[in-house]
Biotite code that builds the C-alpha atoms (Angstrom):
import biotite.structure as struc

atoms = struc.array([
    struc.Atom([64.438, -69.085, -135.774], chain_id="A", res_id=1, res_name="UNK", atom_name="CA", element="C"),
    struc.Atom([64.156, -72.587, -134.365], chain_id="A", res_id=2, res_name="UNK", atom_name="CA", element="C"),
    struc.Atom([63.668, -75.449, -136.928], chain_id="A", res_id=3, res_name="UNK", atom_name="CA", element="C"),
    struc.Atom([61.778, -78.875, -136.111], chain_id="A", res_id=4, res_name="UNK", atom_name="CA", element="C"),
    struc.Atom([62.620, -81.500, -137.945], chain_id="A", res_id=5, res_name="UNK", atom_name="CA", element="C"),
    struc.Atom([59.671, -83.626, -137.933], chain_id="A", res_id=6, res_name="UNK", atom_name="CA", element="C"),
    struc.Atom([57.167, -86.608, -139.074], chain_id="A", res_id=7, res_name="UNK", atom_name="CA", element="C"),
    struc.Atom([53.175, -86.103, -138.215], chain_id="A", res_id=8, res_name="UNK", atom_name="CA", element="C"),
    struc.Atom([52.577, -88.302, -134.388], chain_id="A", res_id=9, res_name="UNK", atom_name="CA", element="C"),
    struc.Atom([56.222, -89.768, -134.404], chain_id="A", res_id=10, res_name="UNK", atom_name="CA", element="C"),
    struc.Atom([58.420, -88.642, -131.850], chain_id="A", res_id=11, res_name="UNK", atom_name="CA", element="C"),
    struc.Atom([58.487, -84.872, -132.574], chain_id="A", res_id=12, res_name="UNK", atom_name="CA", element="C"),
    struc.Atom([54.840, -84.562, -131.641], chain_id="A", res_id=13, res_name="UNK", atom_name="CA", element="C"),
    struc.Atom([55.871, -83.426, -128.336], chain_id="A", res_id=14, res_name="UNK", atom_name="CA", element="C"),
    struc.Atom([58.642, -80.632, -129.140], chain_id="A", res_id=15, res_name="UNK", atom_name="CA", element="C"),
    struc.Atom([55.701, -79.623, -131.998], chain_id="A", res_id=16, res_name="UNK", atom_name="CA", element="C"),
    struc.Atom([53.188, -79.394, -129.604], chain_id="A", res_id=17, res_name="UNK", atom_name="CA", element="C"),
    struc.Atom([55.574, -76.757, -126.946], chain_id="A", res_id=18, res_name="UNK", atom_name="CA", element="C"),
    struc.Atom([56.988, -74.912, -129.559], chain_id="A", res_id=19, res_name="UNK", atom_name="CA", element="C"),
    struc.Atom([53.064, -74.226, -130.042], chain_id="A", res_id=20, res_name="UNK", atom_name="CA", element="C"),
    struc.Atom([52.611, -73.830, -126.736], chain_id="A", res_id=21, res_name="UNK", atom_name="CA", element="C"),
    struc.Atom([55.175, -71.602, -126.021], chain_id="A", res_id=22, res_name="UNK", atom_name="CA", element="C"),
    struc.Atom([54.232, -69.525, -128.853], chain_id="A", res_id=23, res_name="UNK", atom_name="CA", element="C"),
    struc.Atom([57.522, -69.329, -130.676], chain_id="A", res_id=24, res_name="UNK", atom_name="CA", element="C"),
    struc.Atom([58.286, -68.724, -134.078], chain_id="A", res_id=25, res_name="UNK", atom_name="CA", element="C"),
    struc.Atom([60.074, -71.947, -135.971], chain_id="A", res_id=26, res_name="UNK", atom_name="CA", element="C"),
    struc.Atom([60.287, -73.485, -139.157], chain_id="A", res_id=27, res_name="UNK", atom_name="CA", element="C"),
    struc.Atom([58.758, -76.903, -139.978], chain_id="A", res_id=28, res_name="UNK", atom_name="CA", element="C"),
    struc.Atom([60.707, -79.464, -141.975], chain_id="A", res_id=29, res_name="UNK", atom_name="CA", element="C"),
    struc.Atom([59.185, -82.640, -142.818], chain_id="A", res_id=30, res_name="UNK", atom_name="CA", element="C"),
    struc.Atom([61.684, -85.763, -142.810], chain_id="A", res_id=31, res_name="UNK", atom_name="CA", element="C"),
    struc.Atom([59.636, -88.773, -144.482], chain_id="A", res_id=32, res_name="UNK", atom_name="CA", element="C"),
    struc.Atom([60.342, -91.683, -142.944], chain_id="A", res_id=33, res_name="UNK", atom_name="CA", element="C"),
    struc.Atom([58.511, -93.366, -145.911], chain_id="A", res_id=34, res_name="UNK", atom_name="CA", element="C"),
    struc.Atom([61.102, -92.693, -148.014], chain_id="A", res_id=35, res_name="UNK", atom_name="CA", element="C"),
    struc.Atom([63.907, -93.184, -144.875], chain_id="A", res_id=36, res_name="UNK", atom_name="CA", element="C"),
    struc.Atom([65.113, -89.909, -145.372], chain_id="A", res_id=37, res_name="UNK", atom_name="CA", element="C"),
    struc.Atom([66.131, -89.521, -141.390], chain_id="A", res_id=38, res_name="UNK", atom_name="CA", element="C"),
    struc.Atom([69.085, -91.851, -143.191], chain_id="A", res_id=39, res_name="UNK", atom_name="CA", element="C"),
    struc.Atom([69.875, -89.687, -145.959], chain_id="A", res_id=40, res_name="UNK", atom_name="CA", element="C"),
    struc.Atom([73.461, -87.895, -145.803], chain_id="A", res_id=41, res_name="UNK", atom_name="CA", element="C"),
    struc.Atom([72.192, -84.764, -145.134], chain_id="A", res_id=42, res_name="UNK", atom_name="CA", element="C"),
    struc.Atom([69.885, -85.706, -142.201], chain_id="A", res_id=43, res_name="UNK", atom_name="CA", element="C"),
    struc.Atom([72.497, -87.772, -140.321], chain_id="A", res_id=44, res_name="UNK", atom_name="CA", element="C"),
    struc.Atom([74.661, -84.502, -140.350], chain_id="A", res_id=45, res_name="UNK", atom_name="CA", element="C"),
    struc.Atom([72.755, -83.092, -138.045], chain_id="A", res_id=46, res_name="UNK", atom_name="CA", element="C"),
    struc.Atom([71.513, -85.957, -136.295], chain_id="A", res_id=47, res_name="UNK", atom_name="CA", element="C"),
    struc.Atom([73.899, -88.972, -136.203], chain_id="A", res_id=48, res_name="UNK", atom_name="CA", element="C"),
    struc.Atom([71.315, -91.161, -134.756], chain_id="A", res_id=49, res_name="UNK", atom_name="CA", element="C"),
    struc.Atom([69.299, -91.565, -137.366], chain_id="A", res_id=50, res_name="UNK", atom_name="CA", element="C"),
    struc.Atom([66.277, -90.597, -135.580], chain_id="A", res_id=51, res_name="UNK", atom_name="CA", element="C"),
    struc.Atom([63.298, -88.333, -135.794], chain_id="A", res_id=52, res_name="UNK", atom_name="CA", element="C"),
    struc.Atom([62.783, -85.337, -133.964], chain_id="A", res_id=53, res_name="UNK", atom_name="CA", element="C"),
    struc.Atom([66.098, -82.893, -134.381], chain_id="A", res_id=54, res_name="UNK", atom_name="CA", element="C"),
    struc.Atom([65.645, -79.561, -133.263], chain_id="A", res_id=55, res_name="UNK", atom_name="CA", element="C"),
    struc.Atom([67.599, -76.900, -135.024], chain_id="A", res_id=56, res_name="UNK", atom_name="CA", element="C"),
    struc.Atom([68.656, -73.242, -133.034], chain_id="A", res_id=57, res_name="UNK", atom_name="CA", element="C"),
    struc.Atom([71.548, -71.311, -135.281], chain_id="A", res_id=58, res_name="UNK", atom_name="CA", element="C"),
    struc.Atom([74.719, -73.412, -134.176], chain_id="A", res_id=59, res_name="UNK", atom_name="CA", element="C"),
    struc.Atom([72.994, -75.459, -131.588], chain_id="A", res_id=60, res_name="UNK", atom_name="CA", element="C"),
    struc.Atom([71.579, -78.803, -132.898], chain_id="A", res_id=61, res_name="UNK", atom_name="CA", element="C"),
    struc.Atom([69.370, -80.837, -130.510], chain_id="A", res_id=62, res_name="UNK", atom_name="CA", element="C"),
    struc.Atom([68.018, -84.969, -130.913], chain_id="A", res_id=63, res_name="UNK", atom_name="CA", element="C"),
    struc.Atom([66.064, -86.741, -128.904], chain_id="A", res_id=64, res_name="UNK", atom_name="CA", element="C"),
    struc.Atom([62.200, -85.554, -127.755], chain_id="A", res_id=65, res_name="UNK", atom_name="CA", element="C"),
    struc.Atom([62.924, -84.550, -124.379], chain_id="A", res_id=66, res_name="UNK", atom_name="CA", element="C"),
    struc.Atom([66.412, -83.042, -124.778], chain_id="A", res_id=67, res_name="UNK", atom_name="CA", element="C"),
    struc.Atom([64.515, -80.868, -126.690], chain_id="A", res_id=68, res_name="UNK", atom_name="CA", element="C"),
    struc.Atom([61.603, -79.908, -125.012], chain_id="A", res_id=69, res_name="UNK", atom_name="CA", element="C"),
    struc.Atom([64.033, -79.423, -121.644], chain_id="A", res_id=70, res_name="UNK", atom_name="CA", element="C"),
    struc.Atom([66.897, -77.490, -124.118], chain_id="A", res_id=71, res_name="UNK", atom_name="CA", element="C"),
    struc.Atom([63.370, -74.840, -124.736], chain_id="A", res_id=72, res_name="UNK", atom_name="CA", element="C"),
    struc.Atom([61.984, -74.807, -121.211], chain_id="A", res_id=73, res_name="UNK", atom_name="CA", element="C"),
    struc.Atom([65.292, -73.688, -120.087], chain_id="A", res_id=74, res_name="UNK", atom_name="CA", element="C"),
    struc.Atom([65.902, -71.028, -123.074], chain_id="A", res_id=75, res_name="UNK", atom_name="CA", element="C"),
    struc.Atom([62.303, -69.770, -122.193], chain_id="A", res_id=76, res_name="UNK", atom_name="CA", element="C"),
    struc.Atom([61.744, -70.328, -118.024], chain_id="A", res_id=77, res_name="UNK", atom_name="CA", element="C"),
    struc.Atom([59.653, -67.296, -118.126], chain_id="A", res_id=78, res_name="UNK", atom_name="CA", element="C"),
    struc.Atom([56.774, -69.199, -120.740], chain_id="A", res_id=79, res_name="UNK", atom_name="CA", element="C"),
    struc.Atom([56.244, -71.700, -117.487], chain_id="A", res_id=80, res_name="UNK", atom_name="CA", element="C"),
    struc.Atom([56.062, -74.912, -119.209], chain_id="A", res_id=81, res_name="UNK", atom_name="CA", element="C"),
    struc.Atom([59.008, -76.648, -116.631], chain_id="A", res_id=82, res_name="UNK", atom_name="CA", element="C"),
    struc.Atom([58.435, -74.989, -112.983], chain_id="A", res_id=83, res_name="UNK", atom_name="CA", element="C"),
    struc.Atom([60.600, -73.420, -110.805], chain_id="A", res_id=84, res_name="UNK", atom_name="CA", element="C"),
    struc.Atom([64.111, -74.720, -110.038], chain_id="A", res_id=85, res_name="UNK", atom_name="CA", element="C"),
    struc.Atom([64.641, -76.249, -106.450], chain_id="A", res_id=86, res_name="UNK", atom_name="CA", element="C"),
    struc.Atom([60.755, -76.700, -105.824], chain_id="A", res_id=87, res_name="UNK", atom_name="CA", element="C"),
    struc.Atom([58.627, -79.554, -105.267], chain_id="A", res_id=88, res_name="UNK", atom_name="CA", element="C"),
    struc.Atom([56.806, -79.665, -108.358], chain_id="A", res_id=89, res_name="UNK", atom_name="CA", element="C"),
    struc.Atom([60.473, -79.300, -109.939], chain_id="A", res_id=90, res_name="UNK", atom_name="CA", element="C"),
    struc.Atom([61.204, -82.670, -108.927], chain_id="A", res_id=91, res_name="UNK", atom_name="CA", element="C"),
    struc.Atom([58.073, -84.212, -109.564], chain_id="A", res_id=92, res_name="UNK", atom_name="CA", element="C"),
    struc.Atom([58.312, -82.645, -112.965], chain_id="A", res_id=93, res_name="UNK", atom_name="CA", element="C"),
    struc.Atom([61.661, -84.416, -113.584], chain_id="A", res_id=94, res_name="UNK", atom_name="CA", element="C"),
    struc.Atom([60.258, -88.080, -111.966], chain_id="A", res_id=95, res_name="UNK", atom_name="CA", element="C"),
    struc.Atom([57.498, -88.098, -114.714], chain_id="A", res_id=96, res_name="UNK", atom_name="CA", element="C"),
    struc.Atom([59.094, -86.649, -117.467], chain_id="A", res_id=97, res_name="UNK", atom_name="CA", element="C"),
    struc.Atom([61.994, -89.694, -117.223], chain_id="A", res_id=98, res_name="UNK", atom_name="CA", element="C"),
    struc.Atom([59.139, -92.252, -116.248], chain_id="A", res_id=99, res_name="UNK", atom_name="CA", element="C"),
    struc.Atom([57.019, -91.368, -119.680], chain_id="A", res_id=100, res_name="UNK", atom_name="CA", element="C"),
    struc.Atom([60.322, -90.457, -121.811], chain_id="A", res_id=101, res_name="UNK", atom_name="CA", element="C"),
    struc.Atom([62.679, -93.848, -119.849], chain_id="A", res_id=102, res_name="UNK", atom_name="CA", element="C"),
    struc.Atom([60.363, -96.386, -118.548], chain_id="A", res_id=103, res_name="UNK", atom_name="CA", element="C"),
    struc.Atom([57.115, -95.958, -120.643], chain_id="A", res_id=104, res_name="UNK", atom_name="CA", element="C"),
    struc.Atom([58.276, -94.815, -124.492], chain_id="A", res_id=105, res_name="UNK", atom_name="CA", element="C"),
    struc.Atom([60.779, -98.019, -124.681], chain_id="A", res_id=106, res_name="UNK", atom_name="CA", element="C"),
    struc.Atom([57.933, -100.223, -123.875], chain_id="A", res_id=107, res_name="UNK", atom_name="CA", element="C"),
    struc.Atom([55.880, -98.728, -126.257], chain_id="A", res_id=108, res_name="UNK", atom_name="CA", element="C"),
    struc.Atom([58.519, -99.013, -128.926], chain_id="A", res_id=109, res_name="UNK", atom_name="CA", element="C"),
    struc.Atom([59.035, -103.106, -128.218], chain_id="A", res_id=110, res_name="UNK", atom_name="CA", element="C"),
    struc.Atom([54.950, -103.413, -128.614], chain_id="A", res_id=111, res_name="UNK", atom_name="CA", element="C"),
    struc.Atom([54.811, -101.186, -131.807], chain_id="A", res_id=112, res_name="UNK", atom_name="CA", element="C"),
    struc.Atom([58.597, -103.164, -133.066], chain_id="A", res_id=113, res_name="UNK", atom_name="CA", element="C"),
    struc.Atom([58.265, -106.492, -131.655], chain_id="A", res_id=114, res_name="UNK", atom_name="CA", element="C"),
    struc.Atom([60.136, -107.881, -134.783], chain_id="A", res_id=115, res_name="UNK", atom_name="CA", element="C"),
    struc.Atom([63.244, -106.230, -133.582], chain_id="A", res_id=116, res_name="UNK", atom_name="CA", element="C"),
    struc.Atom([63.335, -108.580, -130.697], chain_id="A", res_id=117, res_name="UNK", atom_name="CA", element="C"),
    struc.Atom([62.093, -112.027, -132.212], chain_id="A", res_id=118, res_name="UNK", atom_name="CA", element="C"),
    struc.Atom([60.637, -113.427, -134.606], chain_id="A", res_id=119, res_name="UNK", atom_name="CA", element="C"),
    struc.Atom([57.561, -116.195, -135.857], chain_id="A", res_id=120, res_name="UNK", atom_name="CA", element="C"),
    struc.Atom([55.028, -117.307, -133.054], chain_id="A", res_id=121, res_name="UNK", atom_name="CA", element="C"),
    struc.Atom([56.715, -115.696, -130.502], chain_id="A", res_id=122, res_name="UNK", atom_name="CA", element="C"),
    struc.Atom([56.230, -111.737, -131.829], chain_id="A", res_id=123, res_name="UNK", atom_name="CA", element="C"),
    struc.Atom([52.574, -112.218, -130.616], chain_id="A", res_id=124, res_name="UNK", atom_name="CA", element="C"),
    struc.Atom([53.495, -112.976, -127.579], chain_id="A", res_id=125, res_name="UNK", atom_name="CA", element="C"),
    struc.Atom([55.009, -110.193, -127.007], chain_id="A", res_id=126, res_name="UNK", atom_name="CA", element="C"),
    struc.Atom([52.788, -107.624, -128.180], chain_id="A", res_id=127, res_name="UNK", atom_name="CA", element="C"),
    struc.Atom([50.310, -108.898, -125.939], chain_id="A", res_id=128, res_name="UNK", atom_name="CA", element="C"),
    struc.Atom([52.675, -109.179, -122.834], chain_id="A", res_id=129, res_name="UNK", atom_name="CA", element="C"),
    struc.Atom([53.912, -105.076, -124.288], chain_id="A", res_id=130, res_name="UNK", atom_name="CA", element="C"),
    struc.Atom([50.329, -104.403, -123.964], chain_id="A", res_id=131, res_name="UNK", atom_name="CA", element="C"),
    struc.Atom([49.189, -105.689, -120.490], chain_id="A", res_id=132, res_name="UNK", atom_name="CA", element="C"),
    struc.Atom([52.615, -103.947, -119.264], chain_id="A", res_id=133, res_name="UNK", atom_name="CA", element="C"),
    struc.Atom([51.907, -100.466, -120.627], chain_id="A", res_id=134, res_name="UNK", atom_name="CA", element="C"),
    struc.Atom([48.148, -100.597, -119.892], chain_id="A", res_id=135, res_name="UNK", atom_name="CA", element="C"),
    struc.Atom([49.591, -101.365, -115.850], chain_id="A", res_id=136, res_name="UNK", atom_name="CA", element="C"),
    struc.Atom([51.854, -97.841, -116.506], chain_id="A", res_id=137, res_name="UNK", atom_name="CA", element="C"),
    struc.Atom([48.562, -96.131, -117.563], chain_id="A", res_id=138, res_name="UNK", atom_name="CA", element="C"),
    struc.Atom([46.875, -97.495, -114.445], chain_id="A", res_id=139, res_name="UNK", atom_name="CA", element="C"),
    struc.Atom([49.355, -96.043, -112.696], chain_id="A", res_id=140, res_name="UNK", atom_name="CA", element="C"),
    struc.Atom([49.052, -92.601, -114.281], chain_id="A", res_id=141, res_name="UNK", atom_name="CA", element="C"),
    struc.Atom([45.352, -92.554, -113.897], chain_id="A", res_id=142, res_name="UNK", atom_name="CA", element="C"),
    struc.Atom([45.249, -92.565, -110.664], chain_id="A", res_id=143, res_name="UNK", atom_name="CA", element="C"),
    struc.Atom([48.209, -89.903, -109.675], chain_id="A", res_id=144, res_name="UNK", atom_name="CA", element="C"),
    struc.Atom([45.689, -87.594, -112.069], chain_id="A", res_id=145, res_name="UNK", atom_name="CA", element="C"),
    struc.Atom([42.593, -88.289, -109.689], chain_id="A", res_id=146, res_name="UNK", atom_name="CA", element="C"),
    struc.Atom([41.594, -84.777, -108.896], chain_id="A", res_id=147, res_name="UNK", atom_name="CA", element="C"),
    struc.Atom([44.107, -82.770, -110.653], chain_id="A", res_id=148, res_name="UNK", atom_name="CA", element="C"),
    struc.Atom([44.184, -80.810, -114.268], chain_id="A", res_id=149, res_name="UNK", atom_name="CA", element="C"),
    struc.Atom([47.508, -81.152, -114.962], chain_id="A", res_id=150, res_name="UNK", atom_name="CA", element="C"),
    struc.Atom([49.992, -84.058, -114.022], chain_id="A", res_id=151, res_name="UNK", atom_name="CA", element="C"),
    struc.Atom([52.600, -81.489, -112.412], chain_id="A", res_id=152, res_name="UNK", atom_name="CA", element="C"),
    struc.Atom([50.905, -78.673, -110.417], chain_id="A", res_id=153, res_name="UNK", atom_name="CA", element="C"),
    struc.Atom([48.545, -76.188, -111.348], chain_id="A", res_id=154, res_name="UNK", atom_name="CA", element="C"),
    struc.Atom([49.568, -75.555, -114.614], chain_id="A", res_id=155, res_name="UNK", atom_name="CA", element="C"),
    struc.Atom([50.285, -77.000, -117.802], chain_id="A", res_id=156, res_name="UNK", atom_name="CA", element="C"),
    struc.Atom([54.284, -78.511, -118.446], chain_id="A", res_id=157, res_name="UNK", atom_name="CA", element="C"),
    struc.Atom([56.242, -80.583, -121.042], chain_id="A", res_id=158, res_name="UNK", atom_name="CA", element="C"),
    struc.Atom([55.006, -83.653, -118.965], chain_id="A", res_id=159, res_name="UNK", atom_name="CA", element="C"),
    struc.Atom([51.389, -83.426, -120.423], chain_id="A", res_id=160, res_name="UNK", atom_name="CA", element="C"),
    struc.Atom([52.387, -82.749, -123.482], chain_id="A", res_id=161, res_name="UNK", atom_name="CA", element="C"),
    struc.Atom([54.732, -86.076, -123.565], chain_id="A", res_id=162, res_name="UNK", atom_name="CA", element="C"),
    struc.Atom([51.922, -87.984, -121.887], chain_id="A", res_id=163, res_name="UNK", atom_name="CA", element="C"),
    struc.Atom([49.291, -86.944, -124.810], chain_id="A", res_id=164, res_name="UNK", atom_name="CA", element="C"),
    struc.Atom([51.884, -88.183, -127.355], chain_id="A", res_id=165, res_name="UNK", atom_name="CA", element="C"),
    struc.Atom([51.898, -91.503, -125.521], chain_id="A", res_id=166, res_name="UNK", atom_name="CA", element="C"),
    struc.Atom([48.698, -92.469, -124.801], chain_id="A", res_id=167, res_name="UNK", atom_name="CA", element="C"),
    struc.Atom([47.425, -91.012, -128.280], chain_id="A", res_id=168, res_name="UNK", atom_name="CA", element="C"),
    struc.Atom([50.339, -93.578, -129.377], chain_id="A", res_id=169, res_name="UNK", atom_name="CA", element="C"),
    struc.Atom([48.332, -96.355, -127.273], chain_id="A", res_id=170, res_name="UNK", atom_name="CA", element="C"),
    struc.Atom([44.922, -95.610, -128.728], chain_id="A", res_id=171, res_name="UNK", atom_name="CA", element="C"),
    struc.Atom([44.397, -98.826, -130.269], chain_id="A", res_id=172, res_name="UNK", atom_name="CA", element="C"),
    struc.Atom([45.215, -100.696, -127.166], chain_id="A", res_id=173, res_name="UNK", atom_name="CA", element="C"),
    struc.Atom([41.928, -103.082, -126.169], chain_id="A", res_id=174, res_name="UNK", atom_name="CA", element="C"),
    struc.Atom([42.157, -100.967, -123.247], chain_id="A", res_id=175, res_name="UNK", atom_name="CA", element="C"),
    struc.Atom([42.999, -97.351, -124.550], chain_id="A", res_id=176, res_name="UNK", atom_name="CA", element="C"),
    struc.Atom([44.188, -94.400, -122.068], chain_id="A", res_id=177, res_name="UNK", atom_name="CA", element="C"),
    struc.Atom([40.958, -93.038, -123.281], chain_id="A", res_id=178, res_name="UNK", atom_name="CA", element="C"),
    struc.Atom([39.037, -95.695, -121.489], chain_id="A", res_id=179, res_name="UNK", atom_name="CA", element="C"),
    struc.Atom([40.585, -94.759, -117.607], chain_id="A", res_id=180, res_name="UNK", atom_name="CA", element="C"),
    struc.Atom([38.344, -91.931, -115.949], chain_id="A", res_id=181, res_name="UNK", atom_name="CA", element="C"),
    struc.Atom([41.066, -89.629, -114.567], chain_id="A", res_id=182, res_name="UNK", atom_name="CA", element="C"),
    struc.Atom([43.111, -90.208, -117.829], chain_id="A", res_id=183, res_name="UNK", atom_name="CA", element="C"),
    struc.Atom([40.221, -90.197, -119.994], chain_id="A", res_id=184, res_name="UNK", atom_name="CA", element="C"),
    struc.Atom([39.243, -86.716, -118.731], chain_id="A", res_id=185, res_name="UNK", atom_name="CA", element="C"),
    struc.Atom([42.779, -85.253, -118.804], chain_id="A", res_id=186, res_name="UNK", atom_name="CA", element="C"),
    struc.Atom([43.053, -86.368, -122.413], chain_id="A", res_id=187, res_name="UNK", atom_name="CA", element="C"),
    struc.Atom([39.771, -84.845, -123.460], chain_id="A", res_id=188, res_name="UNK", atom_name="CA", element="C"),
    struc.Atom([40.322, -81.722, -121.991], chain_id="A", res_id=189, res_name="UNK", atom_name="CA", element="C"),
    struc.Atom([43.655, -81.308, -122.695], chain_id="A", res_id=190, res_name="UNK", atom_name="CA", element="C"),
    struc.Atom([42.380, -82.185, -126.753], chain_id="A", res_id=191, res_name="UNK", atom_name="CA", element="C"),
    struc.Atom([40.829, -78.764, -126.257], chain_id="A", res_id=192, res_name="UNK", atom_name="CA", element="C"),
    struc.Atom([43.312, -76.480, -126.020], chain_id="A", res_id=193, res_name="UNK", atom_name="CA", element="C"),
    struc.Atom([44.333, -74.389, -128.931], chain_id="A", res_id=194, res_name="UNK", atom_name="CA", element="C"),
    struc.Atom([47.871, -75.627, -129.454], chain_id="A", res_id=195, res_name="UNK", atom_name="CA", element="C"),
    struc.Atom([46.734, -79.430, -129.449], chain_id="A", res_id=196, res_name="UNK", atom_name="CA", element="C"),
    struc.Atom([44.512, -78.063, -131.986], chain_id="A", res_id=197, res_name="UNK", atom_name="CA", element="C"),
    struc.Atom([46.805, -76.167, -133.905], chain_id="A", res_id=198, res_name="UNK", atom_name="CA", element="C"),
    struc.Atom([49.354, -78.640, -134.641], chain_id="A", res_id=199, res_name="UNK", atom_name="CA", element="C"),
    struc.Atom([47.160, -81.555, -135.234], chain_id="A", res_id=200, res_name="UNK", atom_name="CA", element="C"),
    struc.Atom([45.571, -79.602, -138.155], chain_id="A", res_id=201, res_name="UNK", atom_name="CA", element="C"),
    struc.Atom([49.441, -78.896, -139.327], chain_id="A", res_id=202, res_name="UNK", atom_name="CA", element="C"),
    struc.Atom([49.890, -82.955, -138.908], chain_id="A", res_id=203, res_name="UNK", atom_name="CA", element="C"),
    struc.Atom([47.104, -84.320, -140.067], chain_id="A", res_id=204, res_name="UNK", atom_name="CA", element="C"),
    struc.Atom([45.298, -85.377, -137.040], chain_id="A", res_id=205, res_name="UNK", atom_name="CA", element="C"),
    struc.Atom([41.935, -86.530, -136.168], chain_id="A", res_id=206, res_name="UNK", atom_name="CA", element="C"),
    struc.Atom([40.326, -85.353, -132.596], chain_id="A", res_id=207, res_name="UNK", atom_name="CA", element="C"),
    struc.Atom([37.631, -86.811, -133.186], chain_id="A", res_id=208, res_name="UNK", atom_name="CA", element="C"),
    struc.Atom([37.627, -89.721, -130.340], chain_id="A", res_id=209, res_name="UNK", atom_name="CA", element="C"),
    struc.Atom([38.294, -87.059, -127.955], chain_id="A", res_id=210, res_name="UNK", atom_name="CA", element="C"),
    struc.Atom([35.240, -85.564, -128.034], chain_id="A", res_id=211, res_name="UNK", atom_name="CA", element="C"),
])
């Protein structure tokens, strides 16, 4: 049985929410970063980083959020949450999943840590600049979703599961993902389904703004 190593909305929301999806049986473990146990001696033996998710599958230990959810889209092709090798939508599914996991999470991380990179007057300054920069990536997003259900093809893939994570991550933004009309209508109806549901109740989640 798999085991997710996890803290509610941090990075494991994402592996949480395709385990879910996927309809697998796996173990919860809560690491609390309140009390820094992703430091503790017995955490960093199976994940040297330091860092929270870690996925655990008999002798095969997995870190980092998409490593994961790529490491269970390949164990389970057949549950269609990655799509088919050598297509299209294949490669599209790979350009987004780096963009959100590459290009938009880091930024995220420097608005949420800004104290990590200065300090005094100038950490301001760099939430808001974080903020504008991010809210440009959502702009960006929002309109490749014009018309479509899902980000990648017809059906549902790691990529929307990431991209909830994010922008649920961004919801106090003075311009929240919520706010965008394609994005805004993704989010809502992707707050619907039954494993978004699921594992929100497990973590202690409101839905409410999505309704």
């Amino acid at each position: 049985m798999y085991k997710l190593f996890y803290y509610p909305r941090n990075a494991s929301w994402a592996p949480h929410l395709v385990l879910t999806e996927m309809g697998l049986d796996f173990e919860l473990v809560l690491v609390d970063r309140k009390a820094n146990e992703q430091k503790s001696s017995e955490y960093l033996l199976l994940n040297p980083s330091g860092r929270i998710p870690t996925l655990s599958d008999a002798n095969t230990v997995v870190f980092e959020s998409a490593a994961i959810c790529l490491y269970l889209c390949e164990k389970h092709p057949e549950l269609g949450l990655i799509p088919d090798a050598g297509t299209a939508e294949r490669a599209k599914f790979y350009q987004w999943l780096f963009y959100l996991n590459s290009t938009m999470q880091p930024e995220l991380m420097v608005y949420f840590y800004p104290q990590k990179h200065t300090t005094g007057e100038e950490t301001q300054k760099i939430v808001m600049a974080q903020e504008a920069r991010v809210t440009e990536m959502f702009s960006l997003i929002d309109q490749e979703l014009s018309g479509k259900e899902f980000l990648v093809g017809s059906n549902i893939t790691v990529c929307d599961y990431f991209l909830f994570m994010l922008s649920h991550w961004a919801s106090g933004f003075s311009k929240p993902p919520l706010s965008f009309p394609y994005l805004g209508s993704y989010l809502r109806n992707l707050a619907k389904r039954a494993a978004v549901a699921s594992v929100c109740k497990k973590e202690g989640t409101s839905l409410d703004m999505y309704k």
